[in-house]
C-alpha positions in Angstrom: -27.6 12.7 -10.0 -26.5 10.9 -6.8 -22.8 10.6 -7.9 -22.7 14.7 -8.4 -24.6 14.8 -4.7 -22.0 12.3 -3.0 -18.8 14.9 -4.6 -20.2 17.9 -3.4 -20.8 16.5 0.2 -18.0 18.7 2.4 -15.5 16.3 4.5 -17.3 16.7 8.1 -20.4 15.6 6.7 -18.6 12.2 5.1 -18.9 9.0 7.4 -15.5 8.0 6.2 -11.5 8.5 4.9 -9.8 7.0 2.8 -6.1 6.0 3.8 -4.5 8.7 1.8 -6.7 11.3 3.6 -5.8 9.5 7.3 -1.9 10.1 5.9 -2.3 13.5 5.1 -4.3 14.5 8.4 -1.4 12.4 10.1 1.6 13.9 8.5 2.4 10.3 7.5 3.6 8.6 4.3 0.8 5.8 2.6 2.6 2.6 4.1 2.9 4.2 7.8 -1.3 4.7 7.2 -2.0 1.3 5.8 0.2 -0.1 8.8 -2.1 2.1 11.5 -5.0 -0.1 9.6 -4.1 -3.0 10.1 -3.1 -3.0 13.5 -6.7 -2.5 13.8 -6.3 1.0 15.1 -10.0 1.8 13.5 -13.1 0.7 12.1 -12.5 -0.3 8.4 -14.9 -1.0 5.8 -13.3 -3.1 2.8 -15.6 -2.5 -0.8 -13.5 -5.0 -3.1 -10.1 -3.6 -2.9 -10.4 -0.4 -1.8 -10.9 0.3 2.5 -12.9 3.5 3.4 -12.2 4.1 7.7 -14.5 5.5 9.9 -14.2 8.6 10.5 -15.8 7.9 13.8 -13.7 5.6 15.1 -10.4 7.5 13.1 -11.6 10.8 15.3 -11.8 9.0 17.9 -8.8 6.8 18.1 -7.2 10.5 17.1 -8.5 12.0 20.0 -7.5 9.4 22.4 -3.4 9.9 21.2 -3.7 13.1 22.6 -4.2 11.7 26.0 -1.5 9.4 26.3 
């Protein structure tokens, strides 16, 4: 029951992207994404293998290109 509640959550109530989804928002290809990562650009979270972003810090990093 959990797992069928965590697929039906909609993406502005997730706390995080993966890098495909941070490619896709960006217009970017998968290397140029996992680059942007680690540079250190945002706050990752690694589970085993896989690295989830915050969508925080990604909004916020997002934001902050617009000013320069």
């Amino acid at each position: 029951m959990y797992q069928n509640n965590i697929r039906q959550l909609q993406p502005a109530e997730r706390r995080t992207y993966l890098v495909e989804e941070i490619a896709a928002i960006l217009g970017i290809g998968r290397t140029s994404a996992y680059k942007l990562v680690k540079e250190g650009n945002f706050k990752t979270v690694r589970i085993g293998h896989a690295i989830r972003i915050s969508k925080k810090s990604f909004d916020e990093w997002l934001d902050s290109q617009d000013e320069s």
